[in-house]
N, CA, C and O atoms as CSV, one atom per row, in Angstrom:
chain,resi,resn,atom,element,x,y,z
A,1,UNK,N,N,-54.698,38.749,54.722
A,1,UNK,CA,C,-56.038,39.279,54.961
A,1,UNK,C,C,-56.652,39.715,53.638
A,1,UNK,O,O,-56.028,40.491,52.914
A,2,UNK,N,N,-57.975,39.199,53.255
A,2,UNK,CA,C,-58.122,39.479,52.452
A,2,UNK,C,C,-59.311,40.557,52.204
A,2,UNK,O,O,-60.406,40.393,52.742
A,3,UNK,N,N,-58.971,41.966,51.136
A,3,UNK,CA,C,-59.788,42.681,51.475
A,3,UNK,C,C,-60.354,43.229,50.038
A,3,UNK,O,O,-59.590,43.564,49.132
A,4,UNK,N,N,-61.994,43.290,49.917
A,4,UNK,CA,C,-62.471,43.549,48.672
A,4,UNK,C,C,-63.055,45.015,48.575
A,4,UNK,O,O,-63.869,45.326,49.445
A,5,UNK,N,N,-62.692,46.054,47.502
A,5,UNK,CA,C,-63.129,47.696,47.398
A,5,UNK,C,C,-63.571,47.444,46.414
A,5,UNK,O,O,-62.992,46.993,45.426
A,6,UNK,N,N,-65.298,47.854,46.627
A,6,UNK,CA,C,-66.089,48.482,45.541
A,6,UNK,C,C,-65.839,49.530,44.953
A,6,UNK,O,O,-64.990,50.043,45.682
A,7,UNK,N,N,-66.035,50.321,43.971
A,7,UNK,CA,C,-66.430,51.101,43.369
A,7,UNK,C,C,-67.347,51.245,41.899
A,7,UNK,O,O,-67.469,50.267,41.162
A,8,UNK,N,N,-67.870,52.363,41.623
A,8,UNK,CA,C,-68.454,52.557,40.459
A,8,UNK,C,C,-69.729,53.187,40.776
A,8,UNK,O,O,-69.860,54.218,40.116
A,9,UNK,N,N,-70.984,52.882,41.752
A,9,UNK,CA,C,-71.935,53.383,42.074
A,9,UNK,C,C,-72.302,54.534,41.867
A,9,UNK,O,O,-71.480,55.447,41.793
A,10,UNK,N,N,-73.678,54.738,41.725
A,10,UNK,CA,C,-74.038,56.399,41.699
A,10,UNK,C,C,-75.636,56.041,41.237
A,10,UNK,O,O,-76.314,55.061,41.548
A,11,UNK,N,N,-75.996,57.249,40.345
A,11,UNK,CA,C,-77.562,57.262,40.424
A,11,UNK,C,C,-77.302,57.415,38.820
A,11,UNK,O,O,-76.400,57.968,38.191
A,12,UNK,N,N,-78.689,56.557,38.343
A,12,UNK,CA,C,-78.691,56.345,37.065
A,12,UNK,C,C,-80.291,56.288,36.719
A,12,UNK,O,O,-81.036,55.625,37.441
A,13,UNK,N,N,-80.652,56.809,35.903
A,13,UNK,CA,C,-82.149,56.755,35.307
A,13,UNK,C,C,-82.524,55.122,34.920
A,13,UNK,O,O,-81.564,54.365,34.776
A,14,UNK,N,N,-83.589,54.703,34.791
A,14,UNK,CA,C,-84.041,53.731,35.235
A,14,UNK,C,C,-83.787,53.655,33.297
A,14,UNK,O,O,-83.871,54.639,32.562
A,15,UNK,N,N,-83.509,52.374,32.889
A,15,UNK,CA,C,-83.552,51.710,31.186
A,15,UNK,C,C,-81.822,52.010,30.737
A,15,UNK,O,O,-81.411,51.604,29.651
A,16,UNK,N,N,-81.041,52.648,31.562
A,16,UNK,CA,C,-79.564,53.405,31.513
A,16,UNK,C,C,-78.566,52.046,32.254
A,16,UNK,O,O,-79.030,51.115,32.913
A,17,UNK,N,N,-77.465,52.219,31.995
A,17,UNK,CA,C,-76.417,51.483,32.340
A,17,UNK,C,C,-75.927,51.836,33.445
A,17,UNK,O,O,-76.189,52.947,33.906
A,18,UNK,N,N,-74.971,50.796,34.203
A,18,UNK,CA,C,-73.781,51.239,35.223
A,18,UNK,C,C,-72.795,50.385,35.271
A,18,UNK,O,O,-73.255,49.243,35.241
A,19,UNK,N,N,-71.660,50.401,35.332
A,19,UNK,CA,C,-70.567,49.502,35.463
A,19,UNK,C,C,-69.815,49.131,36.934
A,19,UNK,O,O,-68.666,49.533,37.113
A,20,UNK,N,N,-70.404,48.466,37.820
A,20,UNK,CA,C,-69.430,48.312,38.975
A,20,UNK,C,C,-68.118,48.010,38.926
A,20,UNK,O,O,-67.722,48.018,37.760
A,21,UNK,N,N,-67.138,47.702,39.845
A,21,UNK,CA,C,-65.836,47.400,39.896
A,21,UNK,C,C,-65.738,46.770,41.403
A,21,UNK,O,O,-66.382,47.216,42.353
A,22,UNK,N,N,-64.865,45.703,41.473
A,22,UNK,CA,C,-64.380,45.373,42.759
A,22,UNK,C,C,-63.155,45.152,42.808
A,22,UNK,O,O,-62.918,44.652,41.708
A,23,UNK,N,N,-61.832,45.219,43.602
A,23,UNK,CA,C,-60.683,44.833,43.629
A,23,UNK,C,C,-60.601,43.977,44.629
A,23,UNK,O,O,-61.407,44.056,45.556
A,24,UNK,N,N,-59.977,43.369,44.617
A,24,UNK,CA,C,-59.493,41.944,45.918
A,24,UNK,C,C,-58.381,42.066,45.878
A,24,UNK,O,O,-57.659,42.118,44.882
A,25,UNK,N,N,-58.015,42.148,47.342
A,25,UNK,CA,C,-56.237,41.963,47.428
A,25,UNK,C,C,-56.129,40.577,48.831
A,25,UNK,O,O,-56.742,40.041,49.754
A,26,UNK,N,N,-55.125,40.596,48.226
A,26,UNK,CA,C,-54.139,39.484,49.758
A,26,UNK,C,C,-54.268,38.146,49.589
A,26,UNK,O,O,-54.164,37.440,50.592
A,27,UNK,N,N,-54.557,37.441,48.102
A,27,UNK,CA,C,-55.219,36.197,48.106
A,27,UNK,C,C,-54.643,35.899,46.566
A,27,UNK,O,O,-54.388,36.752,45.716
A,28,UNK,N,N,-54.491,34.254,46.429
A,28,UNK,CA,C,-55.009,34.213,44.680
A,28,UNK,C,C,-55.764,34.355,43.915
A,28,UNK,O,O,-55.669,34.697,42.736
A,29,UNK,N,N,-57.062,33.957,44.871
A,29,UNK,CA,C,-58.221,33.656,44.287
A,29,UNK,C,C,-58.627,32.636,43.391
A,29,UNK,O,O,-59.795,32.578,43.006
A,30,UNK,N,N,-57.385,31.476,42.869
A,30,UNK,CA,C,-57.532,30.539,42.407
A,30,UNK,C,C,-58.623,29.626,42.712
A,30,UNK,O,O,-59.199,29.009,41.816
A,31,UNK,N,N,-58.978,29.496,44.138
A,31,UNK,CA,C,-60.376,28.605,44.262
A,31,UNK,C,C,-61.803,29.053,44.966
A,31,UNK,O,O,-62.654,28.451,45.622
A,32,UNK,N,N,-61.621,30.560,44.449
A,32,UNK,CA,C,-62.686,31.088,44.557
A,32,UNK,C,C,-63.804,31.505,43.538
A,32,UNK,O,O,-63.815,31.597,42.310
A,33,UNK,N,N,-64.860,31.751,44.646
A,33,UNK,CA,C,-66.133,32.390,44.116
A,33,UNK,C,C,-66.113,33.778,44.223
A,33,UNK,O,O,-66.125,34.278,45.348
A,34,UNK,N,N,-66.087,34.432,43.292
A,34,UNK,CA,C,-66.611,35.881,43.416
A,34,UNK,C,C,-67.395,36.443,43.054
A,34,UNK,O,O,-67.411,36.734,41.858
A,35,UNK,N,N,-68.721,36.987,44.175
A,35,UNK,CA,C,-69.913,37.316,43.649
A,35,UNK,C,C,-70.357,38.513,44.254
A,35,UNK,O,O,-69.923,38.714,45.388
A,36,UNK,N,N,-71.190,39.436,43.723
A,36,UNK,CA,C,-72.125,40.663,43.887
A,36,UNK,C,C,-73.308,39.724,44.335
A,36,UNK,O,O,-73.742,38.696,43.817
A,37,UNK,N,N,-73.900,40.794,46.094
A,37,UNK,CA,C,-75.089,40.996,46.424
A,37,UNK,C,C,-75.381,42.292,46.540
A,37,UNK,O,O,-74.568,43.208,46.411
A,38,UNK,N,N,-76.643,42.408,46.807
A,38,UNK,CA,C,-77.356,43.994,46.978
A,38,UNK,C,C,-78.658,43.695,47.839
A,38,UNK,O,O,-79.511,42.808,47.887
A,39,UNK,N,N,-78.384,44.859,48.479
A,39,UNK,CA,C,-79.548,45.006,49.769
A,39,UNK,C,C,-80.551,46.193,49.816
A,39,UNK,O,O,-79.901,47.218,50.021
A,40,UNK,N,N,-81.479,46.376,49.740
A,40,UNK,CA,C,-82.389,47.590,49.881
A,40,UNK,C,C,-82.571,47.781,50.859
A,40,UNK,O,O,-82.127,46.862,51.548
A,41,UNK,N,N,-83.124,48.698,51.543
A,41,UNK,CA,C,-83.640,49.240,52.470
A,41,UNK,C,C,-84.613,47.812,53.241
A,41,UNK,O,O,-85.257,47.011,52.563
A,42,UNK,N,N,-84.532,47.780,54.422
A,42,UNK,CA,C,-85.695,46.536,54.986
A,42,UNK,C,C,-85.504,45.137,54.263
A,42,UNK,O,O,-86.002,44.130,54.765
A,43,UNK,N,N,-84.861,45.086,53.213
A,43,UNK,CA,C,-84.369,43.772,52.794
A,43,UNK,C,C,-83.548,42.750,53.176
A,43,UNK,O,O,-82.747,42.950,54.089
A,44,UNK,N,N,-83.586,42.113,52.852
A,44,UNK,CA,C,-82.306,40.739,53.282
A,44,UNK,C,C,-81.423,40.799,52.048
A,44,UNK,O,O,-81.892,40.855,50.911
A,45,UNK,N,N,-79.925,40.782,52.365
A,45,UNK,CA,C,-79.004,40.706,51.146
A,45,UNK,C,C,-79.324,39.832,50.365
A,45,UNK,O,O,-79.460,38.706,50.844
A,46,UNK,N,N,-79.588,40.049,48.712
A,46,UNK,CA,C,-79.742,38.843,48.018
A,46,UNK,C,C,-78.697,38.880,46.760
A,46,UNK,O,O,-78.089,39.857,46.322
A,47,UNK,N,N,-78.669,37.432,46.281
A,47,UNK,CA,C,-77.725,37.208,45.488
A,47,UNK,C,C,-78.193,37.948,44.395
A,47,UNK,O,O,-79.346,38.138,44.008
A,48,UNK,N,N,-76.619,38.514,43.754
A,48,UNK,CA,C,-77.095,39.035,41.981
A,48,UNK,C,C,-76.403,38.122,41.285
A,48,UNK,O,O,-76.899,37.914,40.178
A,49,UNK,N,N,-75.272,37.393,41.569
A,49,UNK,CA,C,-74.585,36.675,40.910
A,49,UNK,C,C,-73.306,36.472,41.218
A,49,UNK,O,O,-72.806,37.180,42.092
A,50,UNK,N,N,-72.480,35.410,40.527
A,50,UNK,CA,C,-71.242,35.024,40.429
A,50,UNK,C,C,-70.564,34.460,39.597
A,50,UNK,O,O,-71.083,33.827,38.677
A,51,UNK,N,N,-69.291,34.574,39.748
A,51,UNK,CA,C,-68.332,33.998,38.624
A,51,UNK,C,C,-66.821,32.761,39.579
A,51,UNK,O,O,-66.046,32.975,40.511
A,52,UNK,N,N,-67.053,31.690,38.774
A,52,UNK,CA,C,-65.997,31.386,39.451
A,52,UNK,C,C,-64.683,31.737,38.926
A,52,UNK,O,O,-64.465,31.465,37.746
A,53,UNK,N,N,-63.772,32.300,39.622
A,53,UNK,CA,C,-62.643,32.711,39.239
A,53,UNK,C,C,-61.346,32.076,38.399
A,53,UNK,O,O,-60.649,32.862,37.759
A,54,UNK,N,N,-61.173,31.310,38.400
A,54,UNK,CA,C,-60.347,30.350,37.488
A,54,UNK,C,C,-61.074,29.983,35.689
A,54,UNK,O,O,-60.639,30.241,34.566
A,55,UNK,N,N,-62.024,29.457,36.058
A,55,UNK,CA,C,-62.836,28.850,34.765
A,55,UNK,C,C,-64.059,30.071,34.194
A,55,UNK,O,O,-64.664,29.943,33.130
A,56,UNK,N,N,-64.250,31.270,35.181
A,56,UNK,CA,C,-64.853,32.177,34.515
A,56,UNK,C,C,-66.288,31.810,34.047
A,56,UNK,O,O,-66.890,32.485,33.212
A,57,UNK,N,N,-66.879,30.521,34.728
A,57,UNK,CA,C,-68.325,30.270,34.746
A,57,UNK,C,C,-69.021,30.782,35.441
A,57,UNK,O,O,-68.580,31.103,36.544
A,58,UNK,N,N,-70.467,31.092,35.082
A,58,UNK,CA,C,-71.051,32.372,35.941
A,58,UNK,C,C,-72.685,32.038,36.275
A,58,UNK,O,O,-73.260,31.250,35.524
A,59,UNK,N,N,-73.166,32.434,37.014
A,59,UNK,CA,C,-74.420,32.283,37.869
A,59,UNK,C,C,-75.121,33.690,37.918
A,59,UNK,O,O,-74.486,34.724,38.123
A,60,UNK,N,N,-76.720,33.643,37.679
A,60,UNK,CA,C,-77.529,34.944,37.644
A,60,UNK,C,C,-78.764,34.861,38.694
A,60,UNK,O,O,-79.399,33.814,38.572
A,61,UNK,N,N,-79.158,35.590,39.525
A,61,UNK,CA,C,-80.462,35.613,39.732
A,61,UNK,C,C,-81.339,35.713,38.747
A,61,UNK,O,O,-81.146,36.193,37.630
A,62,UNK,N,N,-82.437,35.187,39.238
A,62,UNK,CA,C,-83.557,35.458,37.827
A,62,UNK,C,C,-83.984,36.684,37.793
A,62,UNK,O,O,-84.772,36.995,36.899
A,63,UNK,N,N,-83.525,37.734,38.839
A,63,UNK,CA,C,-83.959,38.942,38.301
A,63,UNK,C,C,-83.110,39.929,37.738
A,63,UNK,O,O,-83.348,41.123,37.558
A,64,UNK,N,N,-82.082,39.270,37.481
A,64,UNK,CA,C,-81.206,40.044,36.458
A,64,UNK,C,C,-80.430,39.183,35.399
A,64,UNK,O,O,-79.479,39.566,34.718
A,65,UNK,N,N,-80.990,38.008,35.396
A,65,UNK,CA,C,-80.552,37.407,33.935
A,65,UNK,C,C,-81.330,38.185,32.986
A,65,UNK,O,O,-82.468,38.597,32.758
A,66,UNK,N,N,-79.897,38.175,32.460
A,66,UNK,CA,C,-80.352,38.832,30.900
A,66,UNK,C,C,-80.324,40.302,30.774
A,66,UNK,O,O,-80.925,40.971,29.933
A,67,UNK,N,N,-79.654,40.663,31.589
A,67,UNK,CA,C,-79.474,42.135,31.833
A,67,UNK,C,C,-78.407,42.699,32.476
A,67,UNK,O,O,-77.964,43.792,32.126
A,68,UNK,N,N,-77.923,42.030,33.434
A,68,UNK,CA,C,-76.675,41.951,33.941
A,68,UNK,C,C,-75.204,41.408,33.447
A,68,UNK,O,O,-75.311,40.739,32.420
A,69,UNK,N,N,-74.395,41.484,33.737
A,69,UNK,CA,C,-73.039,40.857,33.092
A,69,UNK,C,C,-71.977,40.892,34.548
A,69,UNK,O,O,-71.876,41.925,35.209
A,70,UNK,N,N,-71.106,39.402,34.971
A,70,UNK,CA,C,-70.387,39.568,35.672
A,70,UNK,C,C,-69.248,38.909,34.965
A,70,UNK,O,O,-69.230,37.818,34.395
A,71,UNK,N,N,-68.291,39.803,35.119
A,71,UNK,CA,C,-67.067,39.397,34.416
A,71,UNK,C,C,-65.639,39.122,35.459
A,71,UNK,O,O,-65.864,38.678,36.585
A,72,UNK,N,N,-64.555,39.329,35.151
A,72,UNK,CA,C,-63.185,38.897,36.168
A,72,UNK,C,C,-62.249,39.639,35.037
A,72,UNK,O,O,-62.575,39.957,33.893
A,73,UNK,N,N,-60.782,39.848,35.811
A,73,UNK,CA,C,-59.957,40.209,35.329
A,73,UNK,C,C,-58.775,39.597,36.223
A,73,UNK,O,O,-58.433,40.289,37.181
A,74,UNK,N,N,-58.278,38.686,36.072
A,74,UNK,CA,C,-57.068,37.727,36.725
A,74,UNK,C,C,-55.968,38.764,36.937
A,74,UNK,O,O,-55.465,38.893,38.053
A,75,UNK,N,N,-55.652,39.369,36.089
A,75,UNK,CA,C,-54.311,39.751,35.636
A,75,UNK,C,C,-54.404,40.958,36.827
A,75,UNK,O,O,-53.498,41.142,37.640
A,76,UNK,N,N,-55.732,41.792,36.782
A,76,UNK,CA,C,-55.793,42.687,37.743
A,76,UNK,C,C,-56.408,42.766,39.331
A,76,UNK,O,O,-56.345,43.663,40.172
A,77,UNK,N,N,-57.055,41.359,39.354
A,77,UNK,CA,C,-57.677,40.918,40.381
A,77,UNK,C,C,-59.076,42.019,40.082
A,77,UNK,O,O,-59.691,42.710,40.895
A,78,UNK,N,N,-59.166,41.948,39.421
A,78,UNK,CA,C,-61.169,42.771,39.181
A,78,UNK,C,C,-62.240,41.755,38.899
A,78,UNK,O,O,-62.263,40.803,38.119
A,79,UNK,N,N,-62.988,42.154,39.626
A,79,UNK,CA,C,-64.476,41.297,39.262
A,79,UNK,C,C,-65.506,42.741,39.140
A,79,UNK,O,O,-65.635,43.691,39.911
A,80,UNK,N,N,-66.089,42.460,37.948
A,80,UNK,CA,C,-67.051,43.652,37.474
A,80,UNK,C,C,-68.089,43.292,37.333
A,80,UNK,O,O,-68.193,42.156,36.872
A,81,UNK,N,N,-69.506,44.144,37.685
A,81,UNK,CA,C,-70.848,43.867,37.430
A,81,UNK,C,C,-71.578,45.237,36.449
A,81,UNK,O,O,-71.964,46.351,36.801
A,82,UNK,N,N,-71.543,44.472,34.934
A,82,UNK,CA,C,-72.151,45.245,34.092
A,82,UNK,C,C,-73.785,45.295,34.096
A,82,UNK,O,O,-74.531,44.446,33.609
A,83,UNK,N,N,-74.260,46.847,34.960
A,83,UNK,CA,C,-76.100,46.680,34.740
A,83,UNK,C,C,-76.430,47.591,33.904
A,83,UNK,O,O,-76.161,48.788,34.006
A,84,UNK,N,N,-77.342,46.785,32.587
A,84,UNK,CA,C,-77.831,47.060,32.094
A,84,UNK,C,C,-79.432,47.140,31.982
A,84,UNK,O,O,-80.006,46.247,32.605
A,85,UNK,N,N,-80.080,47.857,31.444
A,85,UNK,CA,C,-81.312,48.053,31.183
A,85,UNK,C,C,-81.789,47.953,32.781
A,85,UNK,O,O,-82.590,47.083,33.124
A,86,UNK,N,N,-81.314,48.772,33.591
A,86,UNK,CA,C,-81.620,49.203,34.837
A,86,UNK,C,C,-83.163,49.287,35.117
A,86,UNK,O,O,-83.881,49.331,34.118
A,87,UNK,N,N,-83.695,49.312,36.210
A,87,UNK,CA,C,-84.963,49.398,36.701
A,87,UNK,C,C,-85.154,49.758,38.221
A,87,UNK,O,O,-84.569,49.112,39.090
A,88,UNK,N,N,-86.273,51.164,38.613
A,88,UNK,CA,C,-85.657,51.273,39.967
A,88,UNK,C,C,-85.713,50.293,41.413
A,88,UNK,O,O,-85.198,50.532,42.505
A,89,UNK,N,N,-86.534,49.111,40.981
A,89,UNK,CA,C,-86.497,47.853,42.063
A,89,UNK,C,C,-84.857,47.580,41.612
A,89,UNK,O,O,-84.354,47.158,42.654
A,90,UNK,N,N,-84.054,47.609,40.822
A,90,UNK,CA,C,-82.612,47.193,41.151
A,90,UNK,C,C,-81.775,48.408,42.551
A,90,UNK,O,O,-80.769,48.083,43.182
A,91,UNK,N,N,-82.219,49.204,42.657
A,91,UNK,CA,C,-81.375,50.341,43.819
A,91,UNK,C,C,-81.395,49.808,44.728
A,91,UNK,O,O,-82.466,49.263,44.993
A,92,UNK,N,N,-80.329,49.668,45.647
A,92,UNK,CA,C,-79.919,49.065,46.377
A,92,UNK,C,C,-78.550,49.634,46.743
A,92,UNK,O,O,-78.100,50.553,46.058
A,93,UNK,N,N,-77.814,49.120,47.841
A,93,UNK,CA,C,-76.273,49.028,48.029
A,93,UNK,C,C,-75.597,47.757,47.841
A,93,UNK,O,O,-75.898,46.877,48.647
A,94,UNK,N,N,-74.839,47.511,47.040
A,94,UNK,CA,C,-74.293,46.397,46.029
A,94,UNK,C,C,-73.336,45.824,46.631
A,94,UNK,O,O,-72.634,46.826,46.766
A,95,UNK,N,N,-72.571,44.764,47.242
A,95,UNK,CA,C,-71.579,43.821,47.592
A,95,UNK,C,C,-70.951,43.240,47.024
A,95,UNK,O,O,-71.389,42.252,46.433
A,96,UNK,N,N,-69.475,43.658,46.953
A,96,UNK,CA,C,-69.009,42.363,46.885
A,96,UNK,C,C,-68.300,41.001,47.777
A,96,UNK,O,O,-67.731,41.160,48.857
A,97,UNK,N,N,-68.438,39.859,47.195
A,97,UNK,CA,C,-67.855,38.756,47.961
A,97,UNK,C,C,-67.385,38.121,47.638
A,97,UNK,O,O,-67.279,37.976,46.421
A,98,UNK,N,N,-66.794,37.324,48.512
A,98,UNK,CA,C,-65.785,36.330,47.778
A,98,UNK,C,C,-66.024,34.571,49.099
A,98,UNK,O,O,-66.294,34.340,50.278
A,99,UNK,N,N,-65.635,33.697,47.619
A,99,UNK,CA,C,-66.305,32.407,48.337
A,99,UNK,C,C,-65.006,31.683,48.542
A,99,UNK,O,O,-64.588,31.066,47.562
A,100,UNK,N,N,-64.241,31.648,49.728
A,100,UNK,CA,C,-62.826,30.701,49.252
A,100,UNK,C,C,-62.896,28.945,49.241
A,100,UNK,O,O,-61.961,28.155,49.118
A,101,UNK,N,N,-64.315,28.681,49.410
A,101,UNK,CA,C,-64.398,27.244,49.573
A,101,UNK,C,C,-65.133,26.683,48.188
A,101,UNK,O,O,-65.903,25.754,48.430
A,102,UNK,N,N,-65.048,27.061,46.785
A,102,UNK,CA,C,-65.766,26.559,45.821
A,102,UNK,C,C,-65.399,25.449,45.826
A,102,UNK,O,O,-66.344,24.707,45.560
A,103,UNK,N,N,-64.079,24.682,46.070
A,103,UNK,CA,C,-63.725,23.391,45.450
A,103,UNK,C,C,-64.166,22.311,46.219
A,103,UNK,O,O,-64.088,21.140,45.847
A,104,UNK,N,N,-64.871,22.883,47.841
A,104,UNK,CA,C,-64.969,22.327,48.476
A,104,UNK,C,C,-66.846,22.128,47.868
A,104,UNK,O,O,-67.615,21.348,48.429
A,105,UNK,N,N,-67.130,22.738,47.031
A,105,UNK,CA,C,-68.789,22.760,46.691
A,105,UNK,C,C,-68.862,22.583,45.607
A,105,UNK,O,O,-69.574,21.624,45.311
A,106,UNK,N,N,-68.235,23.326,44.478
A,106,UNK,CA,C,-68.107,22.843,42.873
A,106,UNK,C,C,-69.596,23.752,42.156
A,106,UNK,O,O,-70.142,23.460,41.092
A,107,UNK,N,N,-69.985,24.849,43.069
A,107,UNK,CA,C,-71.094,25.239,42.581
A,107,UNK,C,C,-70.802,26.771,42.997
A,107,UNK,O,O,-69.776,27.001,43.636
A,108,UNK,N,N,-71.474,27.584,42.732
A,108,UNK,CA,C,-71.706,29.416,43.009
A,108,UNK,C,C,-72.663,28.848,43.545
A,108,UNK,O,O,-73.492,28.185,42.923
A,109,UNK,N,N,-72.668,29.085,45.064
A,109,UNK,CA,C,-73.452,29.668,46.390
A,109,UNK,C,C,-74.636,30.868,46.050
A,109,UNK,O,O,-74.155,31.840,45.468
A,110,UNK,N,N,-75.995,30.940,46.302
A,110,UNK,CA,C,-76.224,31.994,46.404
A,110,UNK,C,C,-76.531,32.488,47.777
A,110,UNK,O,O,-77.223,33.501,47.882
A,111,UNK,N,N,-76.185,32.012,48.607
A,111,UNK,CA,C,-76.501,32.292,49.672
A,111,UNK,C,C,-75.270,32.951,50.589
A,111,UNK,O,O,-74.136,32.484,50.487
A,112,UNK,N,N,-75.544,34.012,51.451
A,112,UNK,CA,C,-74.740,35.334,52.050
A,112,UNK,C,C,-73.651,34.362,53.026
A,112,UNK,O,O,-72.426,34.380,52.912
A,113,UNK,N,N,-74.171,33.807,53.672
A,113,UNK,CA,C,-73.569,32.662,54.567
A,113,UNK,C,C,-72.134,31.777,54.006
A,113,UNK,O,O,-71.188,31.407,54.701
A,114,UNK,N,N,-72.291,31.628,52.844
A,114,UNK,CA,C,-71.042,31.138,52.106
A,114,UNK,C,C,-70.269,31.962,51.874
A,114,UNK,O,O,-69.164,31.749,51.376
A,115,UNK,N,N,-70.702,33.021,52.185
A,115,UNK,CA,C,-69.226,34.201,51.399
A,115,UNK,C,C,-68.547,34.629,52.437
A,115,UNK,O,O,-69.085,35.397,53.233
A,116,UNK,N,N,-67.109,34.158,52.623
A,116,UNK,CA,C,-66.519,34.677,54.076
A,116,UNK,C,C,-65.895,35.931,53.649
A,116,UNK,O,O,-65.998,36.361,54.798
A,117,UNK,N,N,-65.235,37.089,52.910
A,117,UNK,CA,C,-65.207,38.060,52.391
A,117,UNK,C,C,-65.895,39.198,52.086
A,117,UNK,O,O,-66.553,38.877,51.096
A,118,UNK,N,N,-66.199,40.639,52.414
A,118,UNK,CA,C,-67.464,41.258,51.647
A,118,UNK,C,C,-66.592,42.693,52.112
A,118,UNK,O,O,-65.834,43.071,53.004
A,119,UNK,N,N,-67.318,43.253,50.740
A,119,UNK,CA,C,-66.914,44.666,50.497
A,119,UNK,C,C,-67.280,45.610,51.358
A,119,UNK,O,O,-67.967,45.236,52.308
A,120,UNK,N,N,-66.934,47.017,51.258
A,120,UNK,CA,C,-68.273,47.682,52.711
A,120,UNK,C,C,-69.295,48.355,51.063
A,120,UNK,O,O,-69.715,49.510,50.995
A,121,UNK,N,N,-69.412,47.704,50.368
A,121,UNK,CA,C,-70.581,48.086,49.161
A,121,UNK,C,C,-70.238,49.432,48.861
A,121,UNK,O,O,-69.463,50.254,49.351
A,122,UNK,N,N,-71.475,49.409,47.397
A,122,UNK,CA,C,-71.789,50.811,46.937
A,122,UNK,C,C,-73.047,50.820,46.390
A,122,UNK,O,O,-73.646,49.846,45.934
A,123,UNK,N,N,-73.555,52.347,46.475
A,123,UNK,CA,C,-74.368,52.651,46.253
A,123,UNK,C,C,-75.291,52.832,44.870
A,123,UNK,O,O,-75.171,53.924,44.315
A,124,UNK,N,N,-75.959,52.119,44.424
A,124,UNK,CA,C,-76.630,52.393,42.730
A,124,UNK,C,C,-78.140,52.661,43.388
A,124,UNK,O,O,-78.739,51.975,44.217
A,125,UNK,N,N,-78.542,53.879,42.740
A,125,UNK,CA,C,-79.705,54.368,43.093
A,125,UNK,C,C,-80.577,54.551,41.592
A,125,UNK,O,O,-80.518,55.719,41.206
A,126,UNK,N,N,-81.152,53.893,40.925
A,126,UNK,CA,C,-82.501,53.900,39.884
A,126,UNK,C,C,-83.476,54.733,39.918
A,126,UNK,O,O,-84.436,54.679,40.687
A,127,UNK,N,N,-83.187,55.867,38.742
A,127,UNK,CA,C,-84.729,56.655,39.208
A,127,UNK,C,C,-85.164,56.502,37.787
A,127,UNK,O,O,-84.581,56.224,36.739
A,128,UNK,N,N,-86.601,56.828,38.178
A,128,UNK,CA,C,-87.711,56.364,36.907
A,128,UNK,C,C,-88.369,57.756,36.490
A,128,UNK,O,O,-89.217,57.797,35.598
């Protein structure tokens, strides 16, 4: 069974940093996708990004390229989402997921529907 824990969340002034964390257990993760979504209030979950886990190639929304960073840690099973230069349209409650069918697609999914895995999130709140 495979199960993914967020942490890192909290409230951060808007132009300020935050570092998420996710752990995954019960799996290799060799042919997976592992990616962060985030949901606001009245929103639909949308993609922030992904990394595929083996080759460490990575995928951005356009509203956080260039500001964001998603990284992996094999050795520890971590997938991290570095936000930078924050803004308070980023607040939200943050997800993580995991895609076990990449090889079957060869691409990062952005869509919620592909991710059979998900964290119960955390909270990053942006104030300005």
């Amino acid at each position: 069974q495979v199960q993914l824990v967020e942490s890192g969340g909290g409230l951060v002034q808007a132009g300020g940093s935050l570092r998420l964390s996710c752990v995954a257990f019960g799996d290799t993760f060799s042919s997976y996708v592992m990616a962060w979504f985030r949901q606001a209030p009245g929103n639909e979950r949308e993609f922030v990004g992904g990394i595929v886990w083996t080759a460490g190639r990575t995928d951005y929304s356009d509203s956080v390229k260039g500001r964001f960073t998603i990284s992996r840690d094999i050795t520890k099973n971590m997938v991290y989402l570095q936000m930078n230069t924050v803004k308070p349209e980023d607040t939200a409650a943050y997800y993580c997921a995991a895609d076990r069918n990449y090889r079957a697609r060869w691409y990062i999914s952005s869509l919620a529907e592909s991710y059979d895995y998900w964290g119960q999130g955390t909270q990053v709140t942006v104030s300005s």
